[in-house]
C-alpha positions in Angstrom: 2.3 -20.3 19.5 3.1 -19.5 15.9 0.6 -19.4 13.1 1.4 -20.6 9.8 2.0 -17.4 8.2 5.8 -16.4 8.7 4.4 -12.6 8.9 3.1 -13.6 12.4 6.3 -15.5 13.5 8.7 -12.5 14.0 6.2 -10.5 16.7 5.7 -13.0 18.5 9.4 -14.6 18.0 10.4 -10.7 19.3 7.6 -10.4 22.1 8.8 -14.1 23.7 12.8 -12.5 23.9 12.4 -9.3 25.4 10.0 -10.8 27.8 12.3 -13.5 28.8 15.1 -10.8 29.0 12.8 -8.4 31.1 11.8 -11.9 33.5 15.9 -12.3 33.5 16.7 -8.7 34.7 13.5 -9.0 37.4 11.6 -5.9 35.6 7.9 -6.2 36.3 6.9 -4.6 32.9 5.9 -6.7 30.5 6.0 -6.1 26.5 3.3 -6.7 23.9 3.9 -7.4 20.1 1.2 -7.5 17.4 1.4 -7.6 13.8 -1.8 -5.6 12.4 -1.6 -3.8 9.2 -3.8 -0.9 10.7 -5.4 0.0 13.8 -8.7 -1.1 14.7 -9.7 1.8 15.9 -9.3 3.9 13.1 -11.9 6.8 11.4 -14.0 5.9 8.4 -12.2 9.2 6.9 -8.5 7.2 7.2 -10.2 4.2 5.6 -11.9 6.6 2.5 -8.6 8.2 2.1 -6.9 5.0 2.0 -9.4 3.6 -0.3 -9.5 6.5 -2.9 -5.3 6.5 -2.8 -5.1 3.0 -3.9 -7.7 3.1 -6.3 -6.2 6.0 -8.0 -3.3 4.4 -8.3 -4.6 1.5 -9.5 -6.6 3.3 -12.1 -3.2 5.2 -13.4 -1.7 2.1 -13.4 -4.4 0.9 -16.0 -4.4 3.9 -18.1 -0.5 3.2 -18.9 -0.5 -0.5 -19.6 -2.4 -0.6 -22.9 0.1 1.8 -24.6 3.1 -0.2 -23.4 1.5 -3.8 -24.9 0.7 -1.8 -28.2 4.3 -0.6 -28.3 5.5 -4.3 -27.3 3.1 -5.3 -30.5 4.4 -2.9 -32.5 7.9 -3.9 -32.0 7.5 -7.2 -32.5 5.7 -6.7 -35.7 8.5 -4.6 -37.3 10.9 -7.2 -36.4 8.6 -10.1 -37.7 8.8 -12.4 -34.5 6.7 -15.1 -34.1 5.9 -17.7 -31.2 5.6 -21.0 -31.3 
């Protein structure tokens, strides 16, 4: 009933109590748990705008790590530290 990711356990773990307790208080309705990251249903314009967010970040996140390994360099340079 459970994959083995542990990101699938807890919906399902959730959907088989509150069932039980609906089946318990004699409720007809029944509840349905899934663990999607997005809808299926969604617009190509979510996905772009998704897309472009993370790649911008991603690229930002580029720019800046040269400069703080150079600095890291530098330090190490002026205090003469070596590795084995």
């Amino acid at each position: 009933m459970c994959g083995a990711e542990p990101i699938n356990c807890y919906p399902v773990l959730v959907n088989v109590i509150s069932n039980t307790l609906l089946r318990l208080l004699n409720c007809t309705a029944r509840i349905r748990v899934w663990s999607e990251l997005f809808s299926r249903t969604q617009s190509q314009d979510l996905k772009n705008y998704i897309f472009f967010n993370c790649l911008s970040y991603l690229l930002i996140l580029a720019a800046g790590l040269p400069p703080l390994l150079a600095v890291s360099s530098m330090e190490d340079y002026k205090v003469k530290s070596t590795s084995c």
